[in-house]
N, CA, C and O atoms as a GROMACS GRO file, in nm:
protein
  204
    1UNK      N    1   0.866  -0.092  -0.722
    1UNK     CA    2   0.805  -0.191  -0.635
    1UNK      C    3   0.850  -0.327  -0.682
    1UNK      O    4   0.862  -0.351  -0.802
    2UNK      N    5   0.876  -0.423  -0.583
    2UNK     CA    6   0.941  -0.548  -0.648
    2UNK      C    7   0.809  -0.628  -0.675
    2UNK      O    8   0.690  -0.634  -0.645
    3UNK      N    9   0.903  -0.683  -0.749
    3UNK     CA   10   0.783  -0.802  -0.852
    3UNK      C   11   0.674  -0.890  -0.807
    3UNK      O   12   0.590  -0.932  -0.886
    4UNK      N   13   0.675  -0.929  -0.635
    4UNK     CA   14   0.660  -1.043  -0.611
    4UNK      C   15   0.559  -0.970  -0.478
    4UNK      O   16   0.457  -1.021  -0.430
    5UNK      N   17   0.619  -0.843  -0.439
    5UNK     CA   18   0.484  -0.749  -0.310
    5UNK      C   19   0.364  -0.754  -0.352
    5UNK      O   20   0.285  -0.736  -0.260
    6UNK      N   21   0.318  -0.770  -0.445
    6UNK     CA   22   0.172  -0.698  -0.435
    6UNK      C   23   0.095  -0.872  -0.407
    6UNK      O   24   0.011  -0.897  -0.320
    7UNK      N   25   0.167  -0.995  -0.530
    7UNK     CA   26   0.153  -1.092  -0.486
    7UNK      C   27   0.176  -1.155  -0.321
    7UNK      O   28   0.087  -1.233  -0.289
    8UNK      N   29   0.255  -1.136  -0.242
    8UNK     CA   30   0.255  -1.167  -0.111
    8UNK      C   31   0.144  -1.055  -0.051
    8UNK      O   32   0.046  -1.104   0.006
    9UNK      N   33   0.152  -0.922  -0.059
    9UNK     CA   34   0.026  -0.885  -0.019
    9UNK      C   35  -0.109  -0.910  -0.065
    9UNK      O   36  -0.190  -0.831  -0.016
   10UNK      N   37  -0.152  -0.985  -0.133
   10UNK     CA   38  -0.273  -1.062  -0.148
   10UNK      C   39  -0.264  -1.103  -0.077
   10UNK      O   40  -0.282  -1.031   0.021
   11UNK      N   41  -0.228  -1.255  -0.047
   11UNK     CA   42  -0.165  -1.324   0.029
   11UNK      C   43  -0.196  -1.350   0.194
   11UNK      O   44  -0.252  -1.437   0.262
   12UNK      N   45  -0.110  -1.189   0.225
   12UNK     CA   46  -0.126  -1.155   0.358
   12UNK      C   47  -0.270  -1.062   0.406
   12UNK      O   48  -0.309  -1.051   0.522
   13UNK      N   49  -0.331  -1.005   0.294
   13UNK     CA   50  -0.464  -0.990   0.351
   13UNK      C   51  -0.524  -1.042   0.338
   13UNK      O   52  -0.625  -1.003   0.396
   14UNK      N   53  -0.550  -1.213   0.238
   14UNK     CA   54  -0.662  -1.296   0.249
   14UNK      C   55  -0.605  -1.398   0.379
   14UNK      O   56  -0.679  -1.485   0.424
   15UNK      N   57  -0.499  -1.382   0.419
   15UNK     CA   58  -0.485  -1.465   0.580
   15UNK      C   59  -0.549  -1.386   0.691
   15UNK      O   60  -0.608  -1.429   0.791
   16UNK      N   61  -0.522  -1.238   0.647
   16UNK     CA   62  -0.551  -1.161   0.806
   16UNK      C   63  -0.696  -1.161   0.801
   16UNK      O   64  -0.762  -1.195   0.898
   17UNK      N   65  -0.751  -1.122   0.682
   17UNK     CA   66  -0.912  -1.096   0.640
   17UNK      C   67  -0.969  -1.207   0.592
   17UNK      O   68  -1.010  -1.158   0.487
   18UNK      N   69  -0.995  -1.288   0.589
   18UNK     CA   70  -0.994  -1.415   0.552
   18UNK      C   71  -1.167  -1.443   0.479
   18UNK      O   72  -1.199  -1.522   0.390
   19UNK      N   73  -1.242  -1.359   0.544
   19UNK     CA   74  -1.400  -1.342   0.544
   19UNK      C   75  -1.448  -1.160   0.393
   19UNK      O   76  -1.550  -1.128   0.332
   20UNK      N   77  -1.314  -1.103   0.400
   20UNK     CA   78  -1.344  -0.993   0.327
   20UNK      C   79  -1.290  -1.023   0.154
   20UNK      O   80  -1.179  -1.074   0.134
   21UNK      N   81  -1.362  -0.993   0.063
   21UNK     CA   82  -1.324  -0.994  -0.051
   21UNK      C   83  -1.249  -0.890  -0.122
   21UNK      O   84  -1.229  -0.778  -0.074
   22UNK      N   85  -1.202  -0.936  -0.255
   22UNK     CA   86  -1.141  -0.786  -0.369
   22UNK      C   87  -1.017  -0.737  -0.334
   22UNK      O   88  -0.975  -0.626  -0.367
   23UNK      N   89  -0.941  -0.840  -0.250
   23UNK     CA   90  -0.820  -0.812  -0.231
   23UNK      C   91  -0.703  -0.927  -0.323
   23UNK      O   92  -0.590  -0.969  -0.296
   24UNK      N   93  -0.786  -0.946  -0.425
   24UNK     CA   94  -0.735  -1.046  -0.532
   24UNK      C   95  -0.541  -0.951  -0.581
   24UNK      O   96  -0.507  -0.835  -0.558
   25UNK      N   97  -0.478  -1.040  -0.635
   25UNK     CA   98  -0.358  -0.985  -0.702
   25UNK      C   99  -0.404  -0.889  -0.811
   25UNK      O  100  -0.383  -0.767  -0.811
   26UNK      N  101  -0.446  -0.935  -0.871
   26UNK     CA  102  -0.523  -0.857  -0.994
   26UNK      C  103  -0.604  -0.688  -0.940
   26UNK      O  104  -0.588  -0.576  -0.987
   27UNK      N  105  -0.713  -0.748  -0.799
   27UNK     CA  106  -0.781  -0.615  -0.765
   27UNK      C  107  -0.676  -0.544  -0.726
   27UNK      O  108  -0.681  -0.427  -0.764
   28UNK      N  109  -0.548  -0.581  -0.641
   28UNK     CA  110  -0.435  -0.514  -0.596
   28UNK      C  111  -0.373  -0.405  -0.726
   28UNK      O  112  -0.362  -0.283  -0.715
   29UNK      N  113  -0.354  -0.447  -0.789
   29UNK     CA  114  -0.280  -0.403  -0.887
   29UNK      C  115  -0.361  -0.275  -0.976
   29UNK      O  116  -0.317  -0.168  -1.017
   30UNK      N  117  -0.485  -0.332  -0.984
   30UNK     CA  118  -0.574  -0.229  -1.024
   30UNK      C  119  -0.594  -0.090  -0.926
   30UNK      O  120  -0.643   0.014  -0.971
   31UNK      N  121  -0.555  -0.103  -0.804
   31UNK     CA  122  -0.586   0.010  -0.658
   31UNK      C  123  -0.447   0.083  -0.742
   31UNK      O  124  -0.445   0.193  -0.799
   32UNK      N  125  -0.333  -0.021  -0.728
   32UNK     CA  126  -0.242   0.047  -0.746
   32UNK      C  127  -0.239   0.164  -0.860
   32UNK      O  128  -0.232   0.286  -0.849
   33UNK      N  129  -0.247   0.086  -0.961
   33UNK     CA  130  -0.286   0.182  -1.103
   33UNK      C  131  -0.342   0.309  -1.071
   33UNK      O  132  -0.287   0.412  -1.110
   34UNK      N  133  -0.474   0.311  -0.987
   34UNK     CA  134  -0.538   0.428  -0.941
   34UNK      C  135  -0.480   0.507  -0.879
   34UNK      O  136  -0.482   0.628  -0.900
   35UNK      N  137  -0.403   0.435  -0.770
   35UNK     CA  138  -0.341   0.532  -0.682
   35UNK      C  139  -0.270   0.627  -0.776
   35UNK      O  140  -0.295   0.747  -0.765
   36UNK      N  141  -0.179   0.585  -0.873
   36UNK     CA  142  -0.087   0.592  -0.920
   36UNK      C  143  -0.115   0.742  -1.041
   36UNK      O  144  -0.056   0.842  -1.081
   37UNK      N  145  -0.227   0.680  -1.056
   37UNK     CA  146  -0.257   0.810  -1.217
   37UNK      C  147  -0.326   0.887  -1.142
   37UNK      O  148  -0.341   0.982  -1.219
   38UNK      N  149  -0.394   0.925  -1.020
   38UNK     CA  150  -0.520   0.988  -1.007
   38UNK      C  151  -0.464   1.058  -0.847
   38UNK      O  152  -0.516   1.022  -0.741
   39UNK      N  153  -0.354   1.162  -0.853
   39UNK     CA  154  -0.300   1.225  -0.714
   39UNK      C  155  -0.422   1.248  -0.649
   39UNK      O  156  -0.533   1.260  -0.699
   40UNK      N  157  -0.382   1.252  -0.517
   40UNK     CA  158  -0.468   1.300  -0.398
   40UNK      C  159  -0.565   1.404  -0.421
   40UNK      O  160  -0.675   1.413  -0.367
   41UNK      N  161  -0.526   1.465  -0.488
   41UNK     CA  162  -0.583   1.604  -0.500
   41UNK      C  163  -0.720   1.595  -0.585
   41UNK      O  164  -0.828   1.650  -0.558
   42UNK      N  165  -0.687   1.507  -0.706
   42UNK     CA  166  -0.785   1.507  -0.793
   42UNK      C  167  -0.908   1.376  -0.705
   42UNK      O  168  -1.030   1.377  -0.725
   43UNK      N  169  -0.857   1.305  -0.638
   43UNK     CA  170  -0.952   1.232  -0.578
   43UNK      C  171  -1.038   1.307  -0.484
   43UNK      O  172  -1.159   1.286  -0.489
   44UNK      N  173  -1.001   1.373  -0.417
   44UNK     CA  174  -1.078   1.457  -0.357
   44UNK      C  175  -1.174   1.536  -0.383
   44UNK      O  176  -1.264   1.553  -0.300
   45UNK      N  177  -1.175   1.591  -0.491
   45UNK     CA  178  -1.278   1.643  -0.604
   45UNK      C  179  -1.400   1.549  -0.652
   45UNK      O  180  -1.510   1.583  -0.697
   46UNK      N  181  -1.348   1.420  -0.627
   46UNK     CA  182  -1.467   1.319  -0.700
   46UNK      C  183  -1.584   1.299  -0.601
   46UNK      O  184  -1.574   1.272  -0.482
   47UNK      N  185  -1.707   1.317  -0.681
   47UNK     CA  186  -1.824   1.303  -0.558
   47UNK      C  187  -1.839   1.184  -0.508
   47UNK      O  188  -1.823   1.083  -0.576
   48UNK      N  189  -1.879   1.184  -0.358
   48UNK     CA  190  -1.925   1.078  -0.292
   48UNK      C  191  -2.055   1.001  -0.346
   48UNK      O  192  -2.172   1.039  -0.349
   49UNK      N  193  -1.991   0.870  -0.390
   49UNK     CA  194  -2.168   0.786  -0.414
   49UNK      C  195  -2.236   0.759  -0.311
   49UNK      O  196  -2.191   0.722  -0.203
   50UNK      N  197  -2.358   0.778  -0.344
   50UNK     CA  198  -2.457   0.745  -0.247
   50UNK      C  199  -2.529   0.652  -0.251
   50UNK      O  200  -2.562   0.613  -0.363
   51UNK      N  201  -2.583   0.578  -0.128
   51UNK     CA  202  -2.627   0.458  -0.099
   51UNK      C  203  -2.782   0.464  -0.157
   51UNK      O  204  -2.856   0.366  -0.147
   0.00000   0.00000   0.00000
């Protein structure tokens, strides 16, 4: 992933979303991480929190 996407995608979702939070560079990067260590499979397994 190039160096500079996740920074322009901040970016471009605090323009489109402008009212929604946690789409910081930093929170970006942290989704990513997750995505990254934790395949589909094993997410699916994790229980739903409840309200």
């Amino acid at each position: 992933m190039g160096a500079k996407i996740i920074d322009l995608l901040a970016k471009d979702l605090k323009t489109e979303f402008p009212k929604l939070k946690g789409f910081s560079v930093r929170n970006l990067k942290y989704m990513r991480k997750f995505a990254m260590d934790y395949p589909p499979t094993v997410v699916e397994q994790l229980p739903i929190a409840s309200e």
